[in-house]
C-alpha positions in Angstrom: -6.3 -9.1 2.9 -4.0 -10.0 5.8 -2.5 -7.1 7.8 0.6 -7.2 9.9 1.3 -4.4 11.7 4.7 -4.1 14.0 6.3 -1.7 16.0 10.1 0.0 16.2 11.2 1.7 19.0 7.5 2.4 20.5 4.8 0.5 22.5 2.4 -0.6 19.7 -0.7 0.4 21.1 -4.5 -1.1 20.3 -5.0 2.5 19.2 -2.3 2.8 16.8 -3.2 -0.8 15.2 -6.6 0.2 15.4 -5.8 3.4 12.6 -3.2 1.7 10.9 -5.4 -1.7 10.0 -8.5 0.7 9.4 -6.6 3.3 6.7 -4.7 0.3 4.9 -7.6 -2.4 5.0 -9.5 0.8 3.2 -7.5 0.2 0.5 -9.4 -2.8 -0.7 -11.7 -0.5 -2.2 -9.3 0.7 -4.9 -8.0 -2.8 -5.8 -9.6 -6.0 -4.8 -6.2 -8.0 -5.3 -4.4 -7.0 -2.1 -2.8 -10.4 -0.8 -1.0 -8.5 2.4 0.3 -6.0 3.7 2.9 -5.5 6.2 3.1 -2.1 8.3 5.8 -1.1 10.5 4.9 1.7 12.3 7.4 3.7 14.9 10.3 5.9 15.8 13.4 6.6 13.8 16.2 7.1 15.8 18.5 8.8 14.2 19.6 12.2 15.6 16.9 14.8 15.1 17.4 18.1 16.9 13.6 19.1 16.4 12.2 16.2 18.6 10.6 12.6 17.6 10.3 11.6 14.1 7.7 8.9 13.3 8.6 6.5 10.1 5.4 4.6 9.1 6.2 2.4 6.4 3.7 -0.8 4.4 4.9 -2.9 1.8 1.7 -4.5 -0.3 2.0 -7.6 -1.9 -0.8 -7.6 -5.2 -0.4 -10.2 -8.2 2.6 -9.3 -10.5 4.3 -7.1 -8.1 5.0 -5.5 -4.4 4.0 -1.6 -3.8 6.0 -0.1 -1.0 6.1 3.4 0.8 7.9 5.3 3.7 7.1 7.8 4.8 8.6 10.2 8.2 6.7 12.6 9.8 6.0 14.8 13.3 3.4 12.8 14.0 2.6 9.0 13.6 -1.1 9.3 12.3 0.2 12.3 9.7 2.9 9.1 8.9 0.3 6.1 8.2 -2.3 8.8 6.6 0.4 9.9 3.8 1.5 6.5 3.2 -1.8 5.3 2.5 -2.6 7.9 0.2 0.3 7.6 -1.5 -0.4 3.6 -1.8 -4.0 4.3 -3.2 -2.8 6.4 -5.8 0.0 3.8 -6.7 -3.0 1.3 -6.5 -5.3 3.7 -9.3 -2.3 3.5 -11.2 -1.6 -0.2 -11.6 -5.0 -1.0 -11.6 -5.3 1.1 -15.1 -2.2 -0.4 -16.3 -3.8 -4.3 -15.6 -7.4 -3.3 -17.2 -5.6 -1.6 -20.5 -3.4 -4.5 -21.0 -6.4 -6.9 -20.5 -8.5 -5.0 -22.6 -6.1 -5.0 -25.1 -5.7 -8.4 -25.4 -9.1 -9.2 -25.6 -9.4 -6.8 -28.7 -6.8 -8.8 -30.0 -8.3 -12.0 -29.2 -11.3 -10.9 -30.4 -9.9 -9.4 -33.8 -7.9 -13.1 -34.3 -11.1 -15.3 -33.9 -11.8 -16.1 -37.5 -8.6 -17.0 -39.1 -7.2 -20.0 -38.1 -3.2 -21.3 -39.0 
């Protein structure tokens, strides 16, 4: 899988692409299929009273179709940790959607095998 990780309205520190490449890349385990994923990682700047919001967002790109999450928080780790758990569960999901239909249509295959047109 190829990660790219880039930075909005902070210093992208070693540290910070350190976390961010280890939670996504941990991903893989859940589905194999991952082409890339793009991470922005940084500060929104809109006008929050309570102090620095952090917006971590990832977009995955898998065969059939692109997963994204956002999510904002108090802290930038709290950020990339809740997007990656939301992206495994996404990942469990659509990774039981692809094995029914496949196992599906190799009952159907299978069924159709001894009558021919």
């Amino acid at each position: 899988m190829q990660i790219i990780i880039v930075g909005k309205n902070i210093e992208l520190t070693e540290a910070i692409k350190d976390y961010a490449e280890k939670k996504i890349s941990g991903l893989d385990k859940f589905y194999s299929r991952i082409i890339r994923a793009d991470i922005t990682v940084g500060l929104e700047n809109k006008h929050h009273q309570k102090g620095d919001i952090f917006i971590c967002e990832c977009k995955l790109e898998i065969p059939g179709k692109d997963l994204f999450a956002s999510k904002t928080e108090e802290a930038l780790y709290k950020a990339i940790d809740k997007v990656r758990d939301y992206l495994e569960s996404e990942l469990k999901k659509h990774k039981a959607k692809t094995e029914t239909k496949s196992a599906r249509a190799r009952t159907e295959i299978r069924s159709n095998k001894g009558y021919s047109l």
